[in-house]
C-alpha angles and dihedrals in degrees: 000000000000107000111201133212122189121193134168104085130126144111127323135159125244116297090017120120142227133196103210112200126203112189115193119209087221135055111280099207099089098051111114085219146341126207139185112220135173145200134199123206114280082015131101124248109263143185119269108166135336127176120195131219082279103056094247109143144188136198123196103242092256097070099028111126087022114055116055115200115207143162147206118208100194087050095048084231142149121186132184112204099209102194123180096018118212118216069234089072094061099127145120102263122208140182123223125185126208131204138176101295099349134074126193134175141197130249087259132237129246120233121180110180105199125228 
């Protein structure tokens, strides 16, 4: 099974920005989609961006216009550009992959956005 490892968290103050990677050990064409979620703490993990095998992508409401989700294919690499950071998207972010009948995540990354 794809493990995944995200890197890319830590500390920045209000407005700044993060790119968040998540590399897969396999190929990630063949994914039907990756994602990028997040939980704080008392809060249940949510959505924040996925994009499918055909570049179709999605954004909750609360980082649209402010988080980009990309990916390279020859890198086996998903990204997720957090611009404008809020002290609100404090969270330990995570990637999960999802394939035709699996789904996998990483160990999370933690991002604290400073007020």
């Amino acid at each position: 099974q794809v493990q995944l490892v995200e890197s890319g968290g830590g500390l920045v103050q209000a407005g700044g920005s993060l790119r968040l990677s998540c590399a897969a050990s396999g190929s990630i064409v063949s994914m039907n989609s990756m994602g990028w979620y997040r939980q704080a703490p008392g809060k249940q993990r949510e959505l924040v961006a996925a994009i499918t095998s055909g570049d179709n992508t999605a954004y909750t409401d609360s980082v649209k216009g402010r988080f980009t989700i990309s990916r390279d294919n020859a890198k086996n690499t998903v990204y997720l550009q957090m611009n404008s950071l809020k002290p609100e998207d404090t969270a330990v972010y995570y990637c999960n992959a999802k394939g035709p009948w699996w789904s996998t995540w990483g160990q999370g990354t933690q991002v604290t956005v400073s007020s």
